[in-house]
Structures are given as structure tokens and as C-alpha cells.
C-alpha positions in Angstrom: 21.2 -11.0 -76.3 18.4 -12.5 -74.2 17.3 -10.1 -71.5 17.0 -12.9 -68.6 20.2 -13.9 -68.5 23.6 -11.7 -67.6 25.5 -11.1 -70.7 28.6 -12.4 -69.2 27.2 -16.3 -68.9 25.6 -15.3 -72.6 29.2 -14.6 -74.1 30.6 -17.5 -72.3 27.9 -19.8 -74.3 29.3 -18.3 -77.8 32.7 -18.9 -76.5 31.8 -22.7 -75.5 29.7 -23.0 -78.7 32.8 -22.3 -80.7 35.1 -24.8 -78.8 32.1 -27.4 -79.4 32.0 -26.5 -83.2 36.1 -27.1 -83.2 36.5 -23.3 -83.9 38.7 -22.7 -81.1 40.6 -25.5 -81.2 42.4 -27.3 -78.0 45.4 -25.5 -76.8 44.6 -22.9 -79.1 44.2 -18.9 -78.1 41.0 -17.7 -77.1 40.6 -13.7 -78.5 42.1 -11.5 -76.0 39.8 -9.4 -72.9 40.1 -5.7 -75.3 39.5 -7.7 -78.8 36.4 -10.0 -77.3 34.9 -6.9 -75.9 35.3 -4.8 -78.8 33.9 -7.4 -81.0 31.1 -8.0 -78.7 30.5 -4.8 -78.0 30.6 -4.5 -74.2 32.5 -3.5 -71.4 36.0 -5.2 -71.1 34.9 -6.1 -67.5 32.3 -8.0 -68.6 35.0 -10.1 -70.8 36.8 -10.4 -67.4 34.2 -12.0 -65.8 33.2 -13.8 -68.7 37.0 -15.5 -68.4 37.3 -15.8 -65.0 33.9 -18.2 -65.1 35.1 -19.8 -68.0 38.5 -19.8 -66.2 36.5 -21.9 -63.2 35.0 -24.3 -65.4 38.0 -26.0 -66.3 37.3 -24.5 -69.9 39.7 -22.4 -70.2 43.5 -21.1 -68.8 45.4 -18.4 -68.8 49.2 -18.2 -69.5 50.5 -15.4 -67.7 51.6 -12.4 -70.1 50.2 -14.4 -72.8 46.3 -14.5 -72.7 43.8 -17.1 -72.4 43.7 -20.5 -74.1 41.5 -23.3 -74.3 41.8 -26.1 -72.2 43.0 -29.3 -73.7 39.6 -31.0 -72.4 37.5 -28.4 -72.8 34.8 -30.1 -75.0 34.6 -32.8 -72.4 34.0 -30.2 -70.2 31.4 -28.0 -71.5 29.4 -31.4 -72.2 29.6 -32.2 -68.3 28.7 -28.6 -67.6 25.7 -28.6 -70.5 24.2 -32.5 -68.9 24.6 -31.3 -65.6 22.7 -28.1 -66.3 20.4 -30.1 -68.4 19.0 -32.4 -65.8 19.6 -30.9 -62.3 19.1 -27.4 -63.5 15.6 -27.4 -65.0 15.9 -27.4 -68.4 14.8 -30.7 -68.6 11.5 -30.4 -66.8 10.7 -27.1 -68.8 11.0 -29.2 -71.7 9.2 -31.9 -70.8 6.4 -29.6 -69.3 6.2 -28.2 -73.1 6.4 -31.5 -74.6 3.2 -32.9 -72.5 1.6 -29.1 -72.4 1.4 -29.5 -76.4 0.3 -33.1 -76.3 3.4 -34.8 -77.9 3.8 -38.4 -77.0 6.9 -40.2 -76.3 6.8 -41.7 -79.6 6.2 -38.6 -81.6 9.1 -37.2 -79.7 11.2 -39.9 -80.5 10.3 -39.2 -84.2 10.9 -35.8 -84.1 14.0 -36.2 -82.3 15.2 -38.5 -85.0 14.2 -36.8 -88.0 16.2 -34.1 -86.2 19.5 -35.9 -85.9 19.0 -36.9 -89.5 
């Protein structure tokens, strides 16, 4: 867990990482509130709040009596949330700030950036 950001938002980025990786399909049941906190080991009122964002976002929905699922459009989603929080949120400058703090040039990030995807 990283200690500057609430667990909730934390357990909602595992839960978006696994749509993104196809592990929790479209349409397909997310792990109840009790099973998500057991397994994560916190307090099934975290998991509420963890849903009720994710709930929010579009990424999920919840079929009453039956639990949550995940949106049909979910991964289309959690990309527009991810960009968004990428450039208007400040990821992007921190990055940048660490890129020219360490002296890499545009080119040398392209490189590494390539070599990356490779």
C-alpha cells in the first residue's frame, strides 16, 4: 500500500488494473464487498467506498441483489480517467520535471520509451 494515497482509490487501481489486463472481463462479476475486503484485508467499508467511486466512474454497476459488474465500456473508461489524470492532474509535469532533473533529452526518452514498448 502506498502511504500517500487512501487505500480506497489504491484498491480501485488493482480493480481497474485487472479490467485493463482482461481479468475482469466486460459484463463480467466483480468479487463481492465481504470477499474483496477479506482478500484485501481491510474494512468492508472501505470496499463500499471503493465501489461506490468505481460505481461513479462509469466503471462499474451494480445489479440490485446481485453484486457489482463491470461495465461494458469500462476499459474505454479507465483510459479516459488514466489520460485525464495524466495530463490535467500532474503526473505529467512530475515526470517531465524528473526527466529534465536527470538530464534525459527528448531523444533519449524517445529511446527509452521505445525499447520499452519493445
Amino acid at each position: 500500500m502506498q502511504e500517500n494515497r487512501p487505500i480506497y482509490l489504491q484498491i480501485a487501481d488493482r480493480i481497474c488494473n485487472d479490467i485493463v489486463a482482461g481479468n475482469l472481463p466486460a459484463e463480467g462479476r466483480v468479487p463481492s464487498v465481504r470477499e474483496l475486503a477479506a482478500e484485501s484485508q481491510v474494512n468492508v467499508n472501505t470496499v463500499v467506498r471503493t465501489y461506490e467511486h468505481l460505481e461513479r466512474d462509469g466503471v462499474i454497476f451494480n445489479r440490485r441483489g446481485l453484486g457489482y459488474f463491470v461495465a461494458s465500456d469500462a476499459v474505454e473508461r479507465i483510459s479516459e480517467i488514466r489520460r485525464k489524470l495524466f495530463f490535467e492532474g500532474g503526473e505529467m509535469d512530475f515526470i517531465f520535471s524528473r526527466f529534465k532533473a536527470i538530464g534525459l533529452t527528448p531523444a533519449a526518452v524517445s529511446e527509452l520509451y521505445s525499447k520499452y514498448l519493445g
